[in-house]
C-alpha positions in Angstrom: -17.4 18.8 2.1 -15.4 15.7 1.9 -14.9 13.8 -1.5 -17.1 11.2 -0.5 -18.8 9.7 2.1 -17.3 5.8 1.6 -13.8 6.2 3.8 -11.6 3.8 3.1 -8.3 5.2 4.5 -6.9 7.5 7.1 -3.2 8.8 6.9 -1.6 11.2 9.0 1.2 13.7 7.0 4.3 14.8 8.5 2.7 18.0 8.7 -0.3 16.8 10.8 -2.8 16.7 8.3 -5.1 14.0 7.9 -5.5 12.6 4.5 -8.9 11.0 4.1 -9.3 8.3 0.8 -12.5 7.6 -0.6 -13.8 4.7 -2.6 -15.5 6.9 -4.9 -14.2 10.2 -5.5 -9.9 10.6 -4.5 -9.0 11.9 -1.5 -9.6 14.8 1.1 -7.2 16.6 3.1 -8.0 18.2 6.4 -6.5 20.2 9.0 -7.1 18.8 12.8 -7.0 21.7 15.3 -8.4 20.6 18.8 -12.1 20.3 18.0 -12.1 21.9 14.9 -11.8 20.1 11.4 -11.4 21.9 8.4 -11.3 20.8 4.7 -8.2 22.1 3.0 -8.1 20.4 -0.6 -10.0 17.6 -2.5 -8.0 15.4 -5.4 -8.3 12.4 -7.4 -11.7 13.3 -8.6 -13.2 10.2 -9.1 -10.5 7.4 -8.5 -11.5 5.1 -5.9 -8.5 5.1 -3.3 -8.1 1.7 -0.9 -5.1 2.8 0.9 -2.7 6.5 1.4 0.6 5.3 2.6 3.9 7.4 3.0 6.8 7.9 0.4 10.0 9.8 0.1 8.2 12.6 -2.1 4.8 12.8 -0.4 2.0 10.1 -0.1 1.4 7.4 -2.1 -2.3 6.9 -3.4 -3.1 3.0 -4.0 -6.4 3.2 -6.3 -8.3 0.1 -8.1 -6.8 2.0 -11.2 -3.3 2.3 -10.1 -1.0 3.5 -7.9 -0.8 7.7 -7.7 2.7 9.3 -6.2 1.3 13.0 -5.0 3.2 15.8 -3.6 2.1 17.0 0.1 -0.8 19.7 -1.8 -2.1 16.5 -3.7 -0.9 17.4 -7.1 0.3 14.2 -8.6 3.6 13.3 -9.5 3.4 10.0 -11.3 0.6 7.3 -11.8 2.1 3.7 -12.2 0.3 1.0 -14.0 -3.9 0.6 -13.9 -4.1 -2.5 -11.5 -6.3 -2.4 -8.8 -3.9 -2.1 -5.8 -5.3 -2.5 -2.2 -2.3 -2.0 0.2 0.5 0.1 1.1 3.3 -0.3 3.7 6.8 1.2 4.5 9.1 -1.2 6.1 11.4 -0.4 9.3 14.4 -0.5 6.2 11.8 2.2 4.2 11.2 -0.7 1.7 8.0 0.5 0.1 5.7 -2.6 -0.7 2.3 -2.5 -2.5 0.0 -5.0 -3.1 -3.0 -5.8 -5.6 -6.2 -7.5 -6.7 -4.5 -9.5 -10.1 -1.3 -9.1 -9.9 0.5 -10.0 -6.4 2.7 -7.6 -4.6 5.2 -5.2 -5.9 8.2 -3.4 -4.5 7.9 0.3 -5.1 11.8 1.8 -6.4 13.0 4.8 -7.6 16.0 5.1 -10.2 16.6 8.5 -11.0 13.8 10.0 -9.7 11.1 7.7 -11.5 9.4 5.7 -9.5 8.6 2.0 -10.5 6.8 -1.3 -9.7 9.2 -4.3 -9.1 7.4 -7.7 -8.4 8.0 -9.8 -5.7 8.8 -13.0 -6.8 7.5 -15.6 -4.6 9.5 -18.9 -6.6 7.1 -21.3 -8.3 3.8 -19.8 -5.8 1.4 -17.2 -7.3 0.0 -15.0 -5.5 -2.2 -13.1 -7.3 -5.0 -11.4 -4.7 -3.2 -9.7 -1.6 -5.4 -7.7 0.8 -2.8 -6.9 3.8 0.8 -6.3 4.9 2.0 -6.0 8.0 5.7 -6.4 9.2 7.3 -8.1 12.3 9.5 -6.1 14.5 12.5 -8.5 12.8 11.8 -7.1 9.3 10.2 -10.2 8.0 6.6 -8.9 5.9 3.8 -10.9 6.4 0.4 -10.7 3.6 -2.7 -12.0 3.1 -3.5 -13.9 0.1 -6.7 -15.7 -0.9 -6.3 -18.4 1.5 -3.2 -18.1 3.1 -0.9 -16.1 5.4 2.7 -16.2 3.8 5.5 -14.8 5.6 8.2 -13.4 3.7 11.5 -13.2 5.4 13.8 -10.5 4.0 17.4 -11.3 5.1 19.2 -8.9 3.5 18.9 -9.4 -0.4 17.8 -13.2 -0.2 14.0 -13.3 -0.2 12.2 -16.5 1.1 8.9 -17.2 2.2 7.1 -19.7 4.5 3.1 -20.2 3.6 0.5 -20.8 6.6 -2.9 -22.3 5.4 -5.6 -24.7 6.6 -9.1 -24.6 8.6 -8.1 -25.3 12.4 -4.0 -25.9 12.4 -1.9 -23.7 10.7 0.3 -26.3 8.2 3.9 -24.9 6.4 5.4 -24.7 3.0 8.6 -23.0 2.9 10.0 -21.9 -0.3 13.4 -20.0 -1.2 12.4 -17.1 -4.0 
């Protein structure tokens, strides 16, 4: 059966598959034919998995202790860091952004052929707990973080962001990064 009953996140593959992440024992993959669903592989016995988003090498496995890079059978190819990371989202420009419980949001890069974390630095504002990401048709990537909705506009290589908070009006901070 399936590695766990607590689904957290549903991915579609390129080859149709559906990737299934549990909060409690990895991931399963499954095969979708018309009415019939069949369980192909389990993996990451054990890790609790928030979020399966794409990558260039296969899928990308965002755990609460790290962030596993895995190959489109589920073997891994790398694990980076031991945060607990809750998001995962490829831009329109196939910017690969991650974001965590602790530590903020990350850019994920690849220099030859190993994968790291680079921070997004948000200027003087911390943002340490970031639940969502979502991008606007224009590029610009919006998150959720404790309080607030920030907007991040990415024009190119200049990062800023703009920072919506407050009960019944939305009031603005913007910041250059």
């Amino acid at each position: 059966g399936l590695a766990d009953d607590r689904i957290y996140s549903l991915f579609f593959d390129d080859l149709d598959r559906l990737w299934i992440g549990t909060f409690g024992n990895g991931f399963s993959i499954v095969s979708v034919r018309g009415n019939s669903v069949n369980l192909l592989k389990n993996g990451l016995s054990g890790q609790r998995i928030r979020c399966i988003g794409p990558f260039e090498a296969g899928l990308i496995c965002a755990s609460t202790n790290g962030l596993y890079l895995v190959d489109s059978s589920g073997r891994v190819l790398q694990k980076i860091g031991n945060s607990d990371f809750t998001f995962v989202h490829k831009s329109n420009r196939g910017d690969i952004y991650v974001s965590t419980i602790g530590a903020g949001i990350f850019r994920l890069c690849s220099e030859s052929g190993h994968w790291q974390l680079i921070p997004v630095r948000l200027g003087n504002v911390s943002y340490d707990v970031v639940l969502s990401i979502a991008e606007e048709l224009s590029g610009n990537i919006w998150f959720v973080s404790d309080n607030s909705l920030v907007r991040l506009f990415t024009d190119g290589n200049k990062l800023s962001i703009k920072i919506f908070s407050g009960k019944i009006s939305l009031s603005q901070k913007v910041f250059p990064c």
